[in-house]
N, CA, C and O atoms as a GROMACS GRO file, in nm:
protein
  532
    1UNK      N    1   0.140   1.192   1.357
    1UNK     CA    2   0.123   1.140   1.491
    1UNK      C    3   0.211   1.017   1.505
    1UNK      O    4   0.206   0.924   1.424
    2UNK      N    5   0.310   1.019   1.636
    2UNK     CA    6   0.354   0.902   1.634
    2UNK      C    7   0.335   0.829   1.759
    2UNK      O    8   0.348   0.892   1.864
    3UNK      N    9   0.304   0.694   1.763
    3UNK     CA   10   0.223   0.642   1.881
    3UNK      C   11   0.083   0.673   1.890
    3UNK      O   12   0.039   0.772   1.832
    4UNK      N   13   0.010   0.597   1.957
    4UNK     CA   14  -0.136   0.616   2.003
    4UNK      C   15  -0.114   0.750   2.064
    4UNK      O   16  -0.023   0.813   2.117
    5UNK      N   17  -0.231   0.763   2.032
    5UNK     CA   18  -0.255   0.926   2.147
    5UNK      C   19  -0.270   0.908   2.291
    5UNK      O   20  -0.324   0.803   2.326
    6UNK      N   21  -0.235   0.981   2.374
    6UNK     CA   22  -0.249   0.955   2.472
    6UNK      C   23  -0.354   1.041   2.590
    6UNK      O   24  -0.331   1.064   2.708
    7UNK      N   25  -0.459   1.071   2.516
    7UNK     CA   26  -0.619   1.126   2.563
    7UNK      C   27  -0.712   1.113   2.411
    7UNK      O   28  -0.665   1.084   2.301
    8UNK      N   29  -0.855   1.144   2.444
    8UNK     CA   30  -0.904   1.146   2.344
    8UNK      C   31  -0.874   1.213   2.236
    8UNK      O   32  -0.798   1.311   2.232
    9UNK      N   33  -0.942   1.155   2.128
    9UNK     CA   34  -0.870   1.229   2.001
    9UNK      C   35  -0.912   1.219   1.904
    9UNK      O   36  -0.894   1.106   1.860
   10UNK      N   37  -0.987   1.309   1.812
   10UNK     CA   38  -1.085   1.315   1.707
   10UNK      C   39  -1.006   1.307   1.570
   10UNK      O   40  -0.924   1.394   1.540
   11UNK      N   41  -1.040   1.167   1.465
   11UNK     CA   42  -0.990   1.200   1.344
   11UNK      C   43  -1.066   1.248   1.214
   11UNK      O   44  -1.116   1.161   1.142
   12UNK      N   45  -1.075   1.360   1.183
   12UNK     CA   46  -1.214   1.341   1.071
   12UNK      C   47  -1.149   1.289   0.943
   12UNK      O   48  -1.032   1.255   0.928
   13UNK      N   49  -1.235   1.290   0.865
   13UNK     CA   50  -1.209   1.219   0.728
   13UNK      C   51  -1.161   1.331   0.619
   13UNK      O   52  -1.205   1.445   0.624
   14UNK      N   53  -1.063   1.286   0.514
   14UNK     CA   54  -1.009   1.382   0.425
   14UNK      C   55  -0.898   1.387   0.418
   14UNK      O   56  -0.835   1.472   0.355
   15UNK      N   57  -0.839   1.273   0.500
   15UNK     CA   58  -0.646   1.268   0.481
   15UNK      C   59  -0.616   1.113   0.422
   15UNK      O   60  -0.514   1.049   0.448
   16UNK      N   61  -0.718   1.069   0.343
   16UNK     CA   62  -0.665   0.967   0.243
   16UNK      C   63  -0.541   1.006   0.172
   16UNK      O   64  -0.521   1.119   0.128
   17UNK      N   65  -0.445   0.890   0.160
   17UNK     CA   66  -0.322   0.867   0.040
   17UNK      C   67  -0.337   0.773  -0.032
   17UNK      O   68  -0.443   0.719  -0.001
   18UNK      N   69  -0.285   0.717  -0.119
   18UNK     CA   70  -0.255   0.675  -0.209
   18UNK      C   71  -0.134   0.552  -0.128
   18UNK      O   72  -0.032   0.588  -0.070
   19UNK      N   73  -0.173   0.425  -0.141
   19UNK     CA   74  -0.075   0.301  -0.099
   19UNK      C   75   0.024   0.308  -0.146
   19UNK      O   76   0.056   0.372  -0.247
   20UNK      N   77   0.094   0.237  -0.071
   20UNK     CA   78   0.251   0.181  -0.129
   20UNK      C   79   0.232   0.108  -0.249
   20UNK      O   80   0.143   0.038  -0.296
   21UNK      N   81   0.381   0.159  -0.292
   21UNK     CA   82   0.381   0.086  -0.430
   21UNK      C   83   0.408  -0.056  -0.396
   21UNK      O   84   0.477  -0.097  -0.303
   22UNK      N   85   0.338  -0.133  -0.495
   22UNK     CA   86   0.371  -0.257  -0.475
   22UNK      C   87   0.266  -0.323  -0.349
   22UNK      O   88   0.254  -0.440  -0.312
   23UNK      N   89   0.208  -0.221  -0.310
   23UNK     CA   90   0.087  -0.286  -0.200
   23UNK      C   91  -0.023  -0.367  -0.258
   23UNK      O   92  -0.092  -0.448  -0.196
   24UNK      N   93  -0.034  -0.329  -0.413
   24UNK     CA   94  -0.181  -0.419  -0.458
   24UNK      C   95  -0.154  -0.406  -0.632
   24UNK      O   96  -0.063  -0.359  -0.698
   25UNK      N   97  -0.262  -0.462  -0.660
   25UNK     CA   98  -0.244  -0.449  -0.789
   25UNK      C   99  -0.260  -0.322  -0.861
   25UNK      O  100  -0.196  -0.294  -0.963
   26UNK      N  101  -0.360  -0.233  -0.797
   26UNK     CA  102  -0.343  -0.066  -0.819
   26UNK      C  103  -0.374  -0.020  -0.743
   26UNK      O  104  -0.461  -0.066  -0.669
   27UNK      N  105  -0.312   0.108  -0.724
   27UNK     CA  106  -0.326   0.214  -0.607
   27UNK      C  107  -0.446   0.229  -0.528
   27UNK      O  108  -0.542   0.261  -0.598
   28UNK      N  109  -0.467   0.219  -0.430
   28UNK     CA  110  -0.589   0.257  -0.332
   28UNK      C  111  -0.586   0.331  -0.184
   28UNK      O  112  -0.507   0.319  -0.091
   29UNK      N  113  -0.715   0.418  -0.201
   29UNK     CA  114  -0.702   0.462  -0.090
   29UNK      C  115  -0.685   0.436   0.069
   29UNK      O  116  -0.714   0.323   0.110
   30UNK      N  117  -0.649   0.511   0.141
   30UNK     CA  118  -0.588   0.485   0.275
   30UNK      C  119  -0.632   0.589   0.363
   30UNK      O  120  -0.603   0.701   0.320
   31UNK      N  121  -0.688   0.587   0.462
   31UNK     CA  122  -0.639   0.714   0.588
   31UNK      C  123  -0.634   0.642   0.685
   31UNK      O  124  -0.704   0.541   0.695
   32UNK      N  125  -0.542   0.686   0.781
   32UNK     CA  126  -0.480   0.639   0.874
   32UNK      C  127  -0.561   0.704   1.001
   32UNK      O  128  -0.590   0.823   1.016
   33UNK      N  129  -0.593   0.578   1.100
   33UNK     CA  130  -0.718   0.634   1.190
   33UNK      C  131  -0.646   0.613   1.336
   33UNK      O  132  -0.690   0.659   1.441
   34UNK      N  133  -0.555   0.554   1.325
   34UNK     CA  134  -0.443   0.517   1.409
   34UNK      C  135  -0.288   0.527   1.390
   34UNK      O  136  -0.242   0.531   1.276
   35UNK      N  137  -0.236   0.530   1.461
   35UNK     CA  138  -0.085   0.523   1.392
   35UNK      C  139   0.014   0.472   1.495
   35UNK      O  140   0.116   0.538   1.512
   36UNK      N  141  -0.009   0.343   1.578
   36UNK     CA  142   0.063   0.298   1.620
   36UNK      C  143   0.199   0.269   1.630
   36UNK      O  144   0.190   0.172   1.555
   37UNK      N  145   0.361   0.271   1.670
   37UNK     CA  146   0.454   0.244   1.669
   37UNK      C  147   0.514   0.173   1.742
   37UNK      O  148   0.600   0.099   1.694
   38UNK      N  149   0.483   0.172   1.902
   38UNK     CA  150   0.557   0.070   1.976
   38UNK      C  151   0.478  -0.016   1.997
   38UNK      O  152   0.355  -0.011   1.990
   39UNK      N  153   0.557  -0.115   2.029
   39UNK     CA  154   0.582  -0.282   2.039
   39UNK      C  155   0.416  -0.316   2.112
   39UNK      O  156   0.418  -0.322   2.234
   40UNK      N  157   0.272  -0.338   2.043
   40UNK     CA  158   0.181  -0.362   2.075
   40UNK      C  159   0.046  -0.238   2.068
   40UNK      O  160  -0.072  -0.236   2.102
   41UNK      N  161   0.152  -0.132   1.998
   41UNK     CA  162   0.017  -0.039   1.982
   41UNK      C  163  -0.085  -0.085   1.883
   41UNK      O  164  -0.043  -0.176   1.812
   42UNK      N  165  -0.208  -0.046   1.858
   42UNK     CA  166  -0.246  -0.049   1.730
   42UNK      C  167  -0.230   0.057   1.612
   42UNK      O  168  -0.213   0.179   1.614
   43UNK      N  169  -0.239  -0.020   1.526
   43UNK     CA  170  -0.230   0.099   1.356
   43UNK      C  171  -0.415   0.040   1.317
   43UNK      O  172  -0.462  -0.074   1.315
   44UNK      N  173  -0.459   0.131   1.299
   44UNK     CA  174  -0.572   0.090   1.203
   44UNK      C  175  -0.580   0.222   1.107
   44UNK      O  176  -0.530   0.334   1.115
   45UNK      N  177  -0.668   0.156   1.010
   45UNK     CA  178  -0.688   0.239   0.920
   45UNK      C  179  -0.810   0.225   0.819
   45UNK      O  180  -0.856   0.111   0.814
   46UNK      N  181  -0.869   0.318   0.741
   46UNK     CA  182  -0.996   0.258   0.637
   46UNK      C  183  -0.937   0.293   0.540
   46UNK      O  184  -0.885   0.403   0.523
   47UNK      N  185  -0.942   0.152   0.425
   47UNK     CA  186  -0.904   0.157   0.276
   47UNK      C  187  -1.036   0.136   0.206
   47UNK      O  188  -1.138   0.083   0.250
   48UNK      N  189  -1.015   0.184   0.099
   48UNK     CA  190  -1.112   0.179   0.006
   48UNK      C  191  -1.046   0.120  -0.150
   48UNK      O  192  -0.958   0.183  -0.208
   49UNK      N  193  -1.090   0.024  -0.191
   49UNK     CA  194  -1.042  -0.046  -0.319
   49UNK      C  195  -1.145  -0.014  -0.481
   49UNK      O  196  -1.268  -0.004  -0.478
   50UNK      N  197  -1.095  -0.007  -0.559
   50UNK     CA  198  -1.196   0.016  -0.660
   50UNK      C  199  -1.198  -0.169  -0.706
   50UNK      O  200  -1.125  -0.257  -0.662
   51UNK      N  201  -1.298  -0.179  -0.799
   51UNK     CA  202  -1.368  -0.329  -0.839
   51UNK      C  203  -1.203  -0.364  -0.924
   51UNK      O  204  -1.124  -0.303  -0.997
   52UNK      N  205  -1.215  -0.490  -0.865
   52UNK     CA  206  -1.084  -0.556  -0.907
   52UNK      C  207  -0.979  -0.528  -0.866
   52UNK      O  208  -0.883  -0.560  -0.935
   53UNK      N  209  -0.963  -0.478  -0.777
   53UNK     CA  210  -0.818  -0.453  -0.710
   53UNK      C  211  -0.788  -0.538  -0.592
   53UNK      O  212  -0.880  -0.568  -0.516
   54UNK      N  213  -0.674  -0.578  -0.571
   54UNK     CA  214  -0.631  -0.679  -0.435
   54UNK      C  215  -0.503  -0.655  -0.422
   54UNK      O  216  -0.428  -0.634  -0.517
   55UNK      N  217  -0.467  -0.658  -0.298
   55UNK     CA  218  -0.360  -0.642  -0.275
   55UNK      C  219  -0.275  -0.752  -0.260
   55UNK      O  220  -0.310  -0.870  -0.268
   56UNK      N  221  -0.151  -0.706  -0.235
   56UNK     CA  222  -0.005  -0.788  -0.277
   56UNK      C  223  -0.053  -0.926  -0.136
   56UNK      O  224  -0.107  -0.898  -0.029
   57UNK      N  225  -0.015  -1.057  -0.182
   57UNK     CA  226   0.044  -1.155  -0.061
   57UNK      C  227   0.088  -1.060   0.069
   57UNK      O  228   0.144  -0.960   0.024
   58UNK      N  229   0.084  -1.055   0.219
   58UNK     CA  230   0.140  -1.038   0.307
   58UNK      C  231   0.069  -1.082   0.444
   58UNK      O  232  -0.045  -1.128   0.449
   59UNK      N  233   0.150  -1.063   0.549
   59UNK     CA  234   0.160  -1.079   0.670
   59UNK      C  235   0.174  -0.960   0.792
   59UNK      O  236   0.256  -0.869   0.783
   60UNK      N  237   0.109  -0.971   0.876
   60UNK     CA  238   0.090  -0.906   0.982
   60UNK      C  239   0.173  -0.961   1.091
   60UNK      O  240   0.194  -1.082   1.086
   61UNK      N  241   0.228  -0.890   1.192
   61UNK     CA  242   0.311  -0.982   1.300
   61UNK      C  243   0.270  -0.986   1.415
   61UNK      O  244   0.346  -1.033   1.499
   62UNK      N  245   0.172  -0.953   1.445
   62UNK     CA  246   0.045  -0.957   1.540
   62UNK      C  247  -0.053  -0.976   1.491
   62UNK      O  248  -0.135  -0.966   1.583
   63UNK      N  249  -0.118  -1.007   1.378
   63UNK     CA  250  -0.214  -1.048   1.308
   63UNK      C  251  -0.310  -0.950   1.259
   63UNK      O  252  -0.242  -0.848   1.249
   64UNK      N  253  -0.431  -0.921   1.222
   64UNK     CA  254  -0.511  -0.826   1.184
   64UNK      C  255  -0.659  -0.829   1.183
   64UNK      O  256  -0.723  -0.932   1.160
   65UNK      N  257  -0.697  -0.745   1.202
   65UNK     CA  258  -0.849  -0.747   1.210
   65UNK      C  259  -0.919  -0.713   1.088
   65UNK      O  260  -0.823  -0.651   1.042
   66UNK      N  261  -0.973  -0.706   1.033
   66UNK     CA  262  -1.040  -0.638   0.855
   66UNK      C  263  -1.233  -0.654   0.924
   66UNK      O  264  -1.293  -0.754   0.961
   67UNK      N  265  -1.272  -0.531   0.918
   67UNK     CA  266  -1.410  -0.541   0.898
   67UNK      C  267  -1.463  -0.452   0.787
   67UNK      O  268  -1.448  -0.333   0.760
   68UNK      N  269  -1.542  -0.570   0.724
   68UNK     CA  270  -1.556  -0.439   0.572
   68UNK      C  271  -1.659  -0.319   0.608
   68UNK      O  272  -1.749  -0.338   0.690
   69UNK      N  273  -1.644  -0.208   0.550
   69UNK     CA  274  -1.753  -0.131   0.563
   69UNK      C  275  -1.865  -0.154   0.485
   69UNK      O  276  -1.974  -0.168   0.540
   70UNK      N  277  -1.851  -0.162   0.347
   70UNK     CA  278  -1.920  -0.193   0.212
   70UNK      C  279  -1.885  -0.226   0.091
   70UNK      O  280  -1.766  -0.203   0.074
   71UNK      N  281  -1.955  -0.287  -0.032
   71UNK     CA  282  -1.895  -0.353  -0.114
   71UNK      C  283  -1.910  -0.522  -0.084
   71UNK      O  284  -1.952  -0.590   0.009
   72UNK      N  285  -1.834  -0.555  -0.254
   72UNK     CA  286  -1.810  -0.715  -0.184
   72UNK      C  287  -1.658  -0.742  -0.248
   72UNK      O  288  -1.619  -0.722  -0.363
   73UNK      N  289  -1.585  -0.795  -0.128
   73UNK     CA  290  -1.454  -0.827  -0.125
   73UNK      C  291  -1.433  -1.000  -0.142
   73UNK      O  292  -1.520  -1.087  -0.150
   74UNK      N  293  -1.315  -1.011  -0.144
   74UNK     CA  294  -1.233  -1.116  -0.161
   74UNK      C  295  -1.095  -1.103  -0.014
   74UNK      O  296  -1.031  -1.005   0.024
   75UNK      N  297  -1.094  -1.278   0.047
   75UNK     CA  298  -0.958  -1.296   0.060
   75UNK      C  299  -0.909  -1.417   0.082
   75UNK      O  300  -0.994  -1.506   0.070
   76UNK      N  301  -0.791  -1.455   0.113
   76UNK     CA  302  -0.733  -1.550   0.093
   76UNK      C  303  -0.618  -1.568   0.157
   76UNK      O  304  -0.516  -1.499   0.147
   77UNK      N  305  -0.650  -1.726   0.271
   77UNK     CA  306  -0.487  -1.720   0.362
   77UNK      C  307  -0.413  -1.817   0.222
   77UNK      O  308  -0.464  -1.861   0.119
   78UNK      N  309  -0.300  -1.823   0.265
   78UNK     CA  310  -0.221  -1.932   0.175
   78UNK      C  311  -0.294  -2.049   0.178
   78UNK      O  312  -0.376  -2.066   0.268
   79UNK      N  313  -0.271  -2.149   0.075
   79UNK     CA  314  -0.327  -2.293   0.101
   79UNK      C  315  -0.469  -2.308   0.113
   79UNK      O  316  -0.507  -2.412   0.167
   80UNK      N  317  -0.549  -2.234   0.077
   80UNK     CA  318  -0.703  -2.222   0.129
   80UNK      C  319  -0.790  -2.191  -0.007
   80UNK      O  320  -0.745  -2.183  -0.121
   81UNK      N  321  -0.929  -2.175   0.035
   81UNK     CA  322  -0.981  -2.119  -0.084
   81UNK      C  323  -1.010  -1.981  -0.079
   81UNK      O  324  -1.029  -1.948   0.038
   82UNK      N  325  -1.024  -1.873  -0.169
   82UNK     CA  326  -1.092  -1.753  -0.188
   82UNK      C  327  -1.215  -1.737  -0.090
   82UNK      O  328  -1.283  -1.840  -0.087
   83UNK      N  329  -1.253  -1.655  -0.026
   83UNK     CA  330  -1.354  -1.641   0.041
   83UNK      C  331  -1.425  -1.522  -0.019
   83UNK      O  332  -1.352  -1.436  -0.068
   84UNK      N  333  -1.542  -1.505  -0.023
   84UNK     CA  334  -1.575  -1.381  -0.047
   84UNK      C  335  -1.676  -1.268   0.069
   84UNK      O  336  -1.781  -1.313   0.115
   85UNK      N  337  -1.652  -1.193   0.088
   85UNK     CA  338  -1.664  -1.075   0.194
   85UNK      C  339  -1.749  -0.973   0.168
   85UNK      O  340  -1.731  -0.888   0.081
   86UNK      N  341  -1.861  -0.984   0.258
   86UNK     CA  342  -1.970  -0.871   0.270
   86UNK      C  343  -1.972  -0.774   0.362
   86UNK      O  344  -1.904  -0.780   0.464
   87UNK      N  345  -2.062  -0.662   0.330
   87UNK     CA  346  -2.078  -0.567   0.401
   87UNK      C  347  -2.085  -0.601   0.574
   87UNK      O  348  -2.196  -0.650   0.591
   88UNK      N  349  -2.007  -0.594   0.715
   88UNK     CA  350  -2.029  -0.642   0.814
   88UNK      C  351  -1.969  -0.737   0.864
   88UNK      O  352  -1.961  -0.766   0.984
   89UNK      N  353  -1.905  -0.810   0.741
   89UNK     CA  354  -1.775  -0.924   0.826
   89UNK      C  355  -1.736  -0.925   0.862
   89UNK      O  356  -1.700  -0.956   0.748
   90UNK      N  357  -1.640  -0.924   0.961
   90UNK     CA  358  -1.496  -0.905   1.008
   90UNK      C  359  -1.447  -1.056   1.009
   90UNK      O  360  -1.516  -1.157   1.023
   91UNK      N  361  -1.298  -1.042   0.988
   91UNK     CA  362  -1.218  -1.167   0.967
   91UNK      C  363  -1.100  -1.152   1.015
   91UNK      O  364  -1.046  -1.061   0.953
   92UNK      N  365  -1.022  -1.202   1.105
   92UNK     CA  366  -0.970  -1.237   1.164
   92UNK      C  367  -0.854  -1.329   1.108
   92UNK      O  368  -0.878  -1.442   1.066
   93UNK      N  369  -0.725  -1.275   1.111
   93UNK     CA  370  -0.584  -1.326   1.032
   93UNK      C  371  -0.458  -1.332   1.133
   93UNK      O  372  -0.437  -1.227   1.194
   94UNK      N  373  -0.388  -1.422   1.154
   94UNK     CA  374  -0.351  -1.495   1.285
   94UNK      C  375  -0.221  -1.394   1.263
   94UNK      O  376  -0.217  -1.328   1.160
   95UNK      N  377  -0.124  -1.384   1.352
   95UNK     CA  378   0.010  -1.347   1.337
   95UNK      C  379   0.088  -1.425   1.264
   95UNK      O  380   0.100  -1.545   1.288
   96UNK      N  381   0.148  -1.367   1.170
   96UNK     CA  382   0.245  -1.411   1.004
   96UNK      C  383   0.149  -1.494   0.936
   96UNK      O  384   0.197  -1.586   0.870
   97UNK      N  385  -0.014  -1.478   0.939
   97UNK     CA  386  -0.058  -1.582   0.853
   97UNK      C  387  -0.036  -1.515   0.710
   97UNK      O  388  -0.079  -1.404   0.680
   98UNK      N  389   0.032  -1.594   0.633
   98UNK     CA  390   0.015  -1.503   0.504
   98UNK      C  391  -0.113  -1.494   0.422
   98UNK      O  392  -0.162  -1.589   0.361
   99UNK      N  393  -0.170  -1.349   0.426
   99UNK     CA  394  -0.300  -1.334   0.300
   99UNK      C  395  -0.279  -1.245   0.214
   99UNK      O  396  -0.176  -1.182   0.190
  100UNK      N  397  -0.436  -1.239   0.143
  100UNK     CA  398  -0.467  -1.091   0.055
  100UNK      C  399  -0.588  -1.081   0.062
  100UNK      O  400  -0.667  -1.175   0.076
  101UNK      N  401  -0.616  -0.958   0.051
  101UNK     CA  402  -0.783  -0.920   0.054
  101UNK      C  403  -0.799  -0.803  -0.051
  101UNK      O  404  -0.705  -0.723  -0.048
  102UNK      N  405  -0.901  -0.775  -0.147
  102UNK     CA  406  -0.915  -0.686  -0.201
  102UNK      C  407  -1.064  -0.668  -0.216
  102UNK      O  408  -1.155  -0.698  -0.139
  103UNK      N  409  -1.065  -0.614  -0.331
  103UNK     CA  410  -1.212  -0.610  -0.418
  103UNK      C  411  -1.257  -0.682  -0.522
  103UNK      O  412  -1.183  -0.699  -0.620
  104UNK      N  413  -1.384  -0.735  -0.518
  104UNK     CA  414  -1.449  -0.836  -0.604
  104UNK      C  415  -1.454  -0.774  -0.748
  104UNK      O  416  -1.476  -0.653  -0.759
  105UNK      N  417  -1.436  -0.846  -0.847
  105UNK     CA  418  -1.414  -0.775  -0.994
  105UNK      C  419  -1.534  -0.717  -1.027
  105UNK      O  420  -1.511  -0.646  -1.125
  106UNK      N  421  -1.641  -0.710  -1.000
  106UNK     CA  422  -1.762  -0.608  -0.997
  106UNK      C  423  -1.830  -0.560  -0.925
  106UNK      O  424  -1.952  -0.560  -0.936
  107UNK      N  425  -1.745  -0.494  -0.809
  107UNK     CA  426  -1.746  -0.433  -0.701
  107UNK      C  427  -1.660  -0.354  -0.653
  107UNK      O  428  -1.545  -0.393  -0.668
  108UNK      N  429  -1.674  -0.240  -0.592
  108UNK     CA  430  -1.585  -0.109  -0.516
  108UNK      C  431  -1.606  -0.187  -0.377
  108UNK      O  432  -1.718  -0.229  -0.348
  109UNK      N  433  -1.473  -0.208  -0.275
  109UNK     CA  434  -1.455  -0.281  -0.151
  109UNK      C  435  -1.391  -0.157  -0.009
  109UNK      O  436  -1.279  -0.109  -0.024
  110UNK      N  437  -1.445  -0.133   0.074
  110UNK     CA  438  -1.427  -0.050   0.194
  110UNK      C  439  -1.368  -0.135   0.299
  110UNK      O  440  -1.357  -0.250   0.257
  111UNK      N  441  -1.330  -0.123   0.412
  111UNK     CA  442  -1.283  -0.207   0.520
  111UNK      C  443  -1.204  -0.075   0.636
  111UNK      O  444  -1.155   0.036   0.618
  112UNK      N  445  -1.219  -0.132   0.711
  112UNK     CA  446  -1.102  -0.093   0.848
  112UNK      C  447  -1.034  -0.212   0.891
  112UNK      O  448  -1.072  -0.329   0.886
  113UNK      N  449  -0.943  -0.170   0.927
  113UNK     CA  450  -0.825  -0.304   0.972
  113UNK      C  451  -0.755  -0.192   1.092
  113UNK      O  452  -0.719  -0.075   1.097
  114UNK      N  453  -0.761  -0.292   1.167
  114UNK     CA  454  -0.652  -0.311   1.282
  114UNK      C  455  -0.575  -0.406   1.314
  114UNK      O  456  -0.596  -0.527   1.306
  115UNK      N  457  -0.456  -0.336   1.362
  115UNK     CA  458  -0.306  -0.445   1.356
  115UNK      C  459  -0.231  -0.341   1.423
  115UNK      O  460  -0.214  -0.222   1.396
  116UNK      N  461  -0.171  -0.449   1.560
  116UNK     CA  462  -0.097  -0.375   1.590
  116UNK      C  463   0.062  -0.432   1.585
  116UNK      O  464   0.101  -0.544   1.554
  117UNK      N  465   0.160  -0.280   1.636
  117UNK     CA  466   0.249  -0.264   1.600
  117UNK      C  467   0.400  -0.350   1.643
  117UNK      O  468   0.405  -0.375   1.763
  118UNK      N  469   0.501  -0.391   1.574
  118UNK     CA  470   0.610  -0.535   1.636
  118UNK      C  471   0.735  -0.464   1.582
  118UNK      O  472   0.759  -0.462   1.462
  119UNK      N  473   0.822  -0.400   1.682
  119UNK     CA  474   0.980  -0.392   1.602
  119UNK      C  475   0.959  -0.247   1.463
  119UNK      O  476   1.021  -0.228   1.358
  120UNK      N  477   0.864  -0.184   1.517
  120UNK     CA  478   0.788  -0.062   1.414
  120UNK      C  479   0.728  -0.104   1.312
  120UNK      O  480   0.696  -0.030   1.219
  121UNK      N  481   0.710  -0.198   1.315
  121UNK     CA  482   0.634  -0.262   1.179
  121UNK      C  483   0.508  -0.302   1.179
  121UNK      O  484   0.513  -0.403   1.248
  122UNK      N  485   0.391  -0.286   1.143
  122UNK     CA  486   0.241  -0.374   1.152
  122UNK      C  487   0.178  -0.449   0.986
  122UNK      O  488   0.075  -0.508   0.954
  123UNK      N  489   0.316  -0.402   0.910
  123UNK     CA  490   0.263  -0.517   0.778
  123UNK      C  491   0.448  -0.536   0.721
  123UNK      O  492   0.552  -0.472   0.737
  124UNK      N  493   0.400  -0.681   0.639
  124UNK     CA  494   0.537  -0.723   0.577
  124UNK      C  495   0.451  -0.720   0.450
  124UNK      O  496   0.333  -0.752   0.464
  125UNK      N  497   0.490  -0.688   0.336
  125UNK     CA  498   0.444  -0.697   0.167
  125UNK      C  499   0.533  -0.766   0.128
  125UNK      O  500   0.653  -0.757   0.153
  126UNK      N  501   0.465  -0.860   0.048
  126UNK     CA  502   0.505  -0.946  -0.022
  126UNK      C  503   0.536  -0.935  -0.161
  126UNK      O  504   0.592  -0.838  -0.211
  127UNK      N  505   0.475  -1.095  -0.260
  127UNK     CA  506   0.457  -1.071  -0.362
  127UNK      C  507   0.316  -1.069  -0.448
  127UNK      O  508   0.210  -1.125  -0.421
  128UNK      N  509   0.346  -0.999  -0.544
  128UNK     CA  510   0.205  -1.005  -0.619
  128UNK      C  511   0.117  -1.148  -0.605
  128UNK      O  512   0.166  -1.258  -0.631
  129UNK      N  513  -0.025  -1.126  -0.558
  129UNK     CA  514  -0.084  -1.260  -0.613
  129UNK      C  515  -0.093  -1.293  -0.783
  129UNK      O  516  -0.095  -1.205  -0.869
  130UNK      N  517  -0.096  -1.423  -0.806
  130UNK     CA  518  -0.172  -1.462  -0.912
  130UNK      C  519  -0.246  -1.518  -0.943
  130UNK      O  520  -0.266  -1.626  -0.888
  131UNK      N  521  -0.326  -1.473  -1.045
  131UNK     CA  522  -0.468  -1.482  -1.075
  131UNK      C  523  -0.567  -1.537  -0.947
  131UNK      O  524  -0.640  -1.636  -0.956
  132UNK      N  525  -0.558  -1.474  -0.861
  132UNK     CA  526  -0.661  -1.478  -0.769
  132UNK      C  527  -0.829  -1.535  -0.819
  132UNK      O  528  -0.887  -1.586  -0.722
  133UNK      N  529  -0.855  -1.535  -0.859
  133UNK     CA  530  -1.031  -1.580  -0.913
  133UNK      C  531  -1.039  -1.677  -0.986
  133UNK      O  532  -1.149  -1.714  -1.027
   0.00000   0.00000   0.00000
């Protein structure tokens, strides 16, 4: 699908992938619940992290929405402290704020995020965090 749909439109579940390389510290799941492309659509999507996984430093260029589904997560803008993230949060990440969010080291972490789309792009990846905890 490219662009929002343009009438209703049912996505069921079962088209998880596997992230970009270099998106986190190990591979996690993805399905894409949106697929925004022009200049202000949204992309959302639900990831699922296994315990201890976080993903790479990055930025959004419209910023992003993250509400977890379940689990307990971790994240972190630059310059700040670790926060940690429960079932029901949503958090709110400004345009180019640089973060990371993953999963708590004894915990499996769920979320949906929305972000929409700038110049075809709705994420910049960065670099690996370190030692996050």
């Amino acid at each position: 699908m490219n662009g929002n749909p343009d009438r209703m439109t049912i996505r069921r579940p079962g088209n998880a992938v596997r992230s970009p390389q270099g998106a986190g510290t190990a591979p996690f799941w993805v399905e894409m619940l949106l697929e925004g492309s022009a200049d202000g659509e949204n992309t959302a999507m639900r990831a699922s992290l296994e315990p201890g996984t976080i993903t790479s430093w990055h930025t959004h260029p419209r910023g992003q929405l993250l509400y977890v589904l379940a689990g307990k997560g971790l994240a972190q803008r630059d310059g700040a402290h670790v926060e940690e993230l429960r079932t029901g949060d949503a958090v709110w990440f400004a345009a180019g704020e640089k973060h990371w969010h993953g999963a708590a080291a004894d915990s499996p972490f769920s979320y949906v995020s929305i972000q929409a789309a700038e110049a075809g792009r709705f994420v910049d990846w960065l670099e690996p965090v370190e030692a996050p905890r």
